[in-house]
C-alpha positions as CSV (number, residue, x, y, z in Angstrom):
1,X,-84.0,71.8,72.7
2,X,-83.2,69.0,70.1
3,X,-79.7,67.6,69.2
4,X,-79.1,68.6,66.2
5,X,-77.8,65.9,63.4
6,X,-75.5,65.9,60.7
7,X,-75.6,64.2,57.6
8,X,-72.2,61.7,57.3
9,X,-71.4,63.9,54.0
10,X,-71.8,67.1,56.1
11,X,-69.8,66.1,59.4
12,X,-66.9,65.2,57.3
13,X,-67.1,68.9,54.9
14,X,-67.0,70.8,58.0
15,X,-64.1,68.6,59.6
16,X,-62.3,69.1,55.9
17,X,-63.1,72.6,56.8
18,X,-61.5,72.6,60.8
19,X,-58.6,71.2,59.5
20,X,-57.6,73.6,56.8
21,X,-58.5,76.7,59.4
22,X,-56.0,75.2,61.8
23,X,-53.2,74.5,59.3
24,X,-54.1,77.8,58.5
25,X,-54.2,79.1,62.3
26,X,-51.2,77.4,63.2
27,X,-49.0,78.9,60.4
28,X,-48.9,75.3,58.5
29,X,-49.0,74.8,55.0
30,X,-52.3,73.6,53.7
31,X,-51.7,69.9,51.8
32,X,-52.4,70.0,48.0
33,X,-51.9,66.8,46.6
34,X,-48.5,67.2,43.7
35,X,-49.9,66.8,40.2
36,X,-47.2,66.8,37.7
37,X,-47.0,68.1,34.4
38,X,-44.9,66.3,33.6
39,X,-43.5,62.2,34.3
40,X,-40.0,61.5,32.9
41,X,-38.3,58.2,33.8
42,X,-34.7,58.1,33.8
43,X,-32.1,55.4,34.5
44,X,-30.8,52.2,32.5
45,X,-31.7,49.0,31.4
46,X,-34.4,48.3,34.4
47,X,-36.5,51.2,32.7
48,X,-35.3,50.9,29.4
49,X,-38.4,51.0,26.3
50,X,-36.7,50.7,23.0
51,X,-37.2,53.4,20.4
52,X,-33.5,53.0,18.5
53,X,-33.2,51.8,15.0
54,X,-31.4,49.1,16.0
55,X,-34.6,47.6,18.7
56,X,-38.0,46.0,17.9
57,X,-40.1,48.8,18.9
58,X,-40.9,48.4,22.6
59,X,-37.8,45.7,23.5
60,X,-37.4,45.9,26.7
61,X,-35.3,43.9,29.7
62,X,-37.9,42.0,30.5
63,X,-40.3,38.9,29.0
64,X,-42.1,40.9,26.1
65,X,-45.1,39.6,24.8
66,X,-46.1,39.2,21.4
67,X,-48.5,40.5,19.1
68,X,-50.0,37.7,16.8
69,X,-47.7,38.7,13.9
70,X,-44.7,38.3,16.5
71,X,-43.8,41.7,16.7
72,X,-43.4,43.2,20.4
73,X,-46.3,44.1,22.7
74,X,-45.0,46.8,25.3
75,X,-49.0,48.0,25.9
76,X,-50.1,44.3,27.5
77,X,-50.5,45.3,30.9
78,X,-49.5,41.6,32.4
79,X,-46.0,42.4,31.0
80,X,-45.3,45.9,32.5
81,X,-41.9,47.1,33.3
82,X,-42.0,48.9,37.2
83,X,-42.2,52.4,35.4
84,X,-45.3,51.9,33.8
85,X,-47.1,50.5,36.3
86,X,-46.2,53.7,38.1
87,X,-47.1,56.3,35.4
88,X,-50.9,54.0,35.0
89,X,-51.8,55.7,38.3
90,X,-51.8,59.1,36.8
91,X,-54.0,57.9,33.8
92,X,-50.8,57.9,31.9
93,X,-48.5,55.8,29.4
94,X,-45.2,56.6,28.0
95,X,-45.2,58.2,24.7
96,X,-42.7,55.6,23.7
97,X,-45.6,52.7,24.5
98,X,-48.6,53.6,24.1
99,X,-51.4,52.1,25.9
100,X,-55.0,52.1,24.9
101,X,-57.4,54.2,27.7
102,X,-54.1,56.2,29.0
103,X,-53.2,59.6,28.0
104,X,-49.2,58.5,25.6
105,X,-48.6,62.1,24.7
106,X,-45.3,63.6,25.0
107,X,-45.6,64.8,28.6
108,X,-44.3,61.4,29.7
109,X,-41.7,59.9,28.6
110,X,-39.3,56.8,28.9
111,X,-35.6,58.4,28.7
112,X,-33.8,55.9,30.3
113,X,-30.6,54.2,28.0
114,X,-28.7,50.9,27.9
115,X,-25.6,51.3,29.7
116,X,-26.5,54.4,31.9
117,X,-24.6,55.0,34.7
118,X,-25.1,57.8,37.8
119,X,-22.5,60.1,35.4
120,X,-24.5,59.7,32.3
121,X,-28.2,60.1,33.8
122,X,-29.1,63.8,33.5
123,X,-27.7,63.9,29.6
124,X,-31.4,61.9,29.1
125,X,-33.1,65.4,29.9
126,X,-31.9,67.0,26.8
127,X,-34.4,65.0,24.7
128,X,-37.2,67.0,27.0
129,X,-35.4,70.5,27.6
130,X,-34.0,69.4,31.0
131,X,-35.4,69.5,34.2
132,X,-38.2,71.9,34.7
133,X,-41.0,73.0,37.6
134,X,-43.9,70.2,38.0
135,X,-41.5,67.4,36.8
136,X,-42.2,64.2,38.5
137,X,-39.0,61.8,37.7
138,X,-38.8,58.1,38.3
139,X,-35.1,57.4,38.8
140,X,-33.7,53.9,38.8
141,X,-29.5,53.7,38.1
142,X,-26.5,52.6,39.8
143,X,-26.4,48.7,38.3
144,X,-23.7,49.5,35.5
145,X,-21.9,51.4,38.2
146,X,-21.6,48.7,40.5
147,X,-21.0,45.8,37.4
148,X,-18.4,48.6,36.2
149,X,-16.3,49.3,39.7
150,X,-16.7,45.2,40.0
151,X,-15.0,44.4,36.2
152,X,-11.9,46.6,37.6
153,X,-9.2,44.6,40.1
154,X,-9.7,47.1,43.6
155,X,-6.0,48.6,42.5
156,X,-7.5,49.9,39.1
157,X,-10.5,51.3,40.6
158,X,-9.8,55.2,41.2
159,X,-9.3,56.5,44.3
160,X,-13.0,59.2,44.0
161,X,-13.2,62.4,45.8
162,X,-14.6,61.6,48.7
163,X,-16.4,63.2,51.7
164,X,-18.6,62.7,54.8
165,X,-20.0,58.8,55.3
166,X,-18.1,57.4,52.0
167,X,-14.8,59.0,53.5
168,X,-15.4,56.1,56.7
169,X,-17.0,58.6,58.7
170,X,-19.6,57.9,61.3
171,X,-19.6,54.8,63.8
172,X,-21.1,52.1,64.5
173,X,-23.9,50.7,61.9
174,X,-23.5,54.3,60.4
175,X,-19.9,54.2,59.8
176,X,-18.7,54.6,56.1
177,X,-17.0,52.2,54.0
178,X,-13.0,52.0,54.1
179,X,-12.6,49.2,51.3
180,X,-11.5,51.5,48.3
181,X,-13.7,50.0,45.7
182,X,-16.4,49.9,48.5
183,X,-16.1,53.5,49.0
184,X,-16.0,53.9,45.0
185,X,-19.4,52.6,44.8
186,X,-20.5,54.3,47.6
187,X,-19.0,57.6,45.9
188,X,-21.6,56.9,42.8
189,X,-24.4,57.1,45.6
190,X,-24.0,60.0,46.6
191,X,-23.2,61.3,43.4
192,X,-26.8,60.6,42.5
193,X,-28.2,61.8,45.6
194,X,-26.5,65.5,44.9
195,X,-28.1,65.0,41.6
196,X,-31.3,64.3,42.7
197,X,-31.0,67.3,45.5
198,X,-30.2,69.7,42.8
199,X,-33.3,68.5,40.6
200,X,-35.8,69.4,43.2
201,X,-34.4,72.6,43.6
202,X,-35.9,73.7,40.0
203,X,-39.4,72.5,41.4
204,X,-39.0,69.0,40.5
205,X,-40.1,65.8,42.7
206,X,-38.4,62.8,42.4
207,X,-39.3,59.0,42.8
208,X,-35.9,57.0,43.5
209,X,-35.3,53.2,43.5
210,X,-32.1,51.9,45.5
211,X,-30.5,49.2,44.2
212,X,-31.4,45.4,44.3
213,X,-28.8,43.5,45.3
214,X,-26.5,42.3,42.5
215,X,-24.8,39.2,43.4
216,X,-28.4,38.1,43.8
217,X,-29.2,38.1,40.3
218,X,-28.7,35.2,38.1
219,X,-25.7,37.2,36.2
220,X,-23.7,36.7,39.4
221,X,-23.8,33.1,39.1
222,X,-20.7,32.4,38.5
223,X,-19.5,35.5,40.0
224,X,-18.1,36.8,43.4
225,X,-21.8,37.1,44.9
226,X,-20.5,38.5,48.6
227,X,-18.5,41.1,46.5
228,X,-21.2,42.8,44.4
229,X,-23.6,42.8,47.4
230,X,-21.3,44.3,49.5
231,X,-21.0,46.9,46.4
232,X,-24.9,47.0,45.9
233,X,-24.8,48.3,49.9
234,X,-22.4,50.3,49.3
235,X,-23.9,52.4,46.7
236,X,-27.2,52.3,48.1
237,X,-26.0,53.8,51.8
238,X,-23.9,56.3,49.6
239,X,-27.7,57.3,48.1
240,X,-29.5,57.0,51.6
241,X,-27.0,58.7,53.8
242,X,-27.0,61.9,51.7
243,X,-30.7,62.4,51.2
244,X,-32.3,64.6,54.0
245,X,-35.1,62.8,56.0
246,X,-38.4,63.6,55.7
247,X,-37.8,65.2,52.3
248,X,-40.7,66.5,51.2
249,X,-39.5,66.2,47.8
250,X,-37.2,63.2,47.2
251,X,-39.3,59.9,47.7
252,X,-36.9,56.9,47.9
253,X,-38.3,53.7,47.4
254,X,-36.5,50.1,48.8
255,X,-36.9,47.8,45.7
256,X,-33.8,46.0,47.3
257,X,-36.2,45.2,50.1
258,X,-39.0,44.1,47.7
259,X,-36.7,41.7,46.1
260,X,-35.1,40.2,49.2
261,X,-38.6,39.4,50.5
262,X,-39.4,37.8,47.0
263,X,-36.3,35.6,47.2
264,X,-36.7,34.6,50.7
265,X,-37.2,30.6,50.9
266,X,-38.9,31.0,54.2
267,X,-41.3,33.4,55.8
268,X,-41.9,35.4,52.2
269,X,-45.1,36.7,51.4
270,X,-44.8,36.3,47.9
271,X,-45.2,32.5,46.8
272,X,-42.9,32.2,43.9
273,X,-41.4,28.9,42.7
274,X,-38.3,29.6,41.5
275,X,-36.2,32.9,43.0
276,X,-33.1,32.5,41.7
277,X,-33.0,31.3,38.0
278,X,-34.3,32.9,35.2
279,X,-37.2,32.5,33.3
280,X,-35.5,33.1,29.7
281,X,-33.8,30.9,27.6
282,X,-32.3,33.5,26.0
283,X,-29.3,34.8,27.3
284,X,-30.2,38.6,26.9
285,X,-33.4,40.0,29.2
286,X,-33.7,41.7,26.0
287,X,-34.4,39.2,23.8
288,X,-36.9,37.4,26.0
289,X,-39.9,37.2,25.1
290,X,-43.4,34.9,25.3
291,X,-42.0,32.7,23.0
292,X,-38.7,32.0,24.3
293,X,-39.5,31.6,28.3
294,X,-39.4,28.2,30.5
295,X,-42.6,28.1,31.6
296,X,-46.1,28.5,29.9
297,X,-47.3,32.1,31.1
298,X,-44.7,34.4,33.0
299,X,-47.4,37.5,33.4
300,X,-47.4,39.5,36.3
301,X,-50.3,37.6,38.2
302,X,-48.1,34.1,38.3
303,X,-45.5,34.0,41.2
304,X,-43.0,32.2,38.8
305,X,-39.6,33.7,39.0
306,X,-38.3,36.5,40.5
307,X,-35.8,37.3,37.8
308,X,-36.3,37.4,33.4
309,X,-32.6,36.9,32.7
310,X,-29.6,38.4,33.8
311,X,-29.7,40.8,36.3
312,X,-33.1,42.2,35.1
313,X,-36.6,41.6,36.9
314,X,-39.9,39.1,35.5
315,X,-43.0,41.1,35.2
316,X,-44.3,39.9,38.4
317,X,-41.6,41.5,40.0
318,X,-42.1,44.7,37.9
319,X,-45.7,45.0,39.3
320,X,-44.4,44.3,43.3
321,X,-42.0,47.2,42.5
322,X,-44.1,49.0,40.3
323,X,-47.0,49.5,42.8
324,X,-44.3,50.3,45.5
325,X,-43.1,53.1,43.8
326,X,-46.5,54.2,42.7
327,X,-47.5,53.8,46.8
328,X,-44.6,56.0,47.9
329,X,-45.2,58.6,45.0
330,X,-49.1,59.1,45.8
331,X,-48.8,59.1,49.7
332,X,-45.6,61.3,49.4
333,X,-46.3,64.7,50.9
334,X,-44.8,66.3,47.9
């Protein structure tokens, strides 16, 4: 009797097909990929796409380009912020910055706002009805928090409710903070983390950035550096340690790692030139733009600088944290 022979396209239906019996057989769930309805980023100033009175339509913290007349350019792809090279994977582009060949309609929106902190955050749902089934949310807060908790002498900072690993629990490299602005910081972490927890619980997913370190930033210049780091961690383990592993609906995506490796002098994969300074001359990320940067081109295929001004990120750095997130949210078993 012959062997008998499978087309490639055949072998791998009727594996497709195995598969699903056994998840099936084996009382597993069978894996749809998430599709959202919706895409809502929330969070502060890294996220932020102007739409007050008081902005140039599309000002963001970041180099802006320019259209001819001089007005802003949000839609130029070199000069994305993180979030919208996230939302681009879905065919999508913020209804607050429209982009040409992507669907801008209101079912994804920019809603982050200058100044945000992890207390302020889920007031930017009541633009969009709250938090609803299907919602993907891009989440990326806690710098104000930790600039905040760092403006106030450790004696003014208030003693927050605490619990669990911000309370000092644990041991060893899990042990919690004891420092009380430390544990402060940490506090805000896990605030957000109970906030994102309670999100999903409606049906939403999330996509959640720790915290880039914030002595590291050219704002901390002249500024206690070991002090807002040690702040930065501490807020970011608050986050980590109260987010269940393996969550099939909280993705959390290490931008503070990204950025690290983009500021390493030695050993980095990423071949900038200059990983400390910024690439504005002005002193606000906000009013940065094409015209008003150090070097000729600062799009997000040039390894120039790591940072636009202040504590805010070039668009090269965008894009590295951009496709990150956009990684983690596609391969997420959501």
């Amino acid at each position: 009797m012959p062997l008998v022979s499978f087309r490639p396209s055949r072998l791998a239906s009727l594996l497709a097909a195995a598969g699903t019996l056994l998840a099936a057989g084996c009382g597993g769930d069978v894996y749809q990929r998430f599709e959202p309805q919706r895409i809502l980023s929330l969070g502060d100033e890294y996220s932020y796409i102007g739409t007050s009175p008081d902005d140039d339509p599309g000002a963001r913290y970041t180099v802006d380009a320019l259209n001819s007349d001089g007005s802003r350019n949000c839609a130029d792809d070199r000069y994305w912020l993180w979030n919208q090279h996230v939302v681009a994977r879905y065919g999508r582009a913020f209804a607050e910055c429209p982009v040409s060949g992507h669907v801008s309609d209101g079912s994804t929106r920019a809603l982050a706002r200058e100044r945000a902190t992890v207390n302020t955050l889920a007031s930017q749902l009541d633009a969009v009805g709250g938090v609803k089934d299907k919602d993907l949310l891009l989440v990326f807060v806690g710098a104000n928090d930790v600039w905040d908790i760092y403006g106030n002498s450790p004696a003014q900072v208030p003693p927050p409710d605490l619990k669990g690993y911000c309370a000092g629990e644990g041991e060893g490299d899990n042990k919690g903070p004891t420092v009380p602005e430390q544990q402060a910081a940490c506090a805000r972490g896990q605030a957000l983390a109970e906030q994102l927890l309670a999100w999903t619980k409606v049906g939403a997913r999330v996509v959640v950035l720790d915290l880039p370190y914030q002595g590291s930033t050219p704002q901390a210049a002249s500024e206690d550096r070991a002090r807002l780091n040690s702040l930065t961690e501490a807020f970011n383990k608050g986050l980590r340690f109260n987010l269940p592993d393996n969550s099939r609906y909280i993705a959390l995506v290490l931008a503070n790692n990204r950025v690290e490796l983009a500021q390493k002098t030695e050993n980095s994969p990423y071949p900038f030139l200059n990983r400390t300074e910024a690439v504005c001359t002005t002193e606000s990320a906000k009013d940065c733009t094409t015209a008003t940067v150090k070097i000729a081109d600062a799009s997000s295929n040039r390894y120039e600088y790591v940072f636009a001004a202040e504590r805010y990120l070039s668009p090269t750095m965008n894009r590295l944290i951009g496709d990150l997130a956009a990684d983690r949210a596609r391969d997420q078993p959501f």
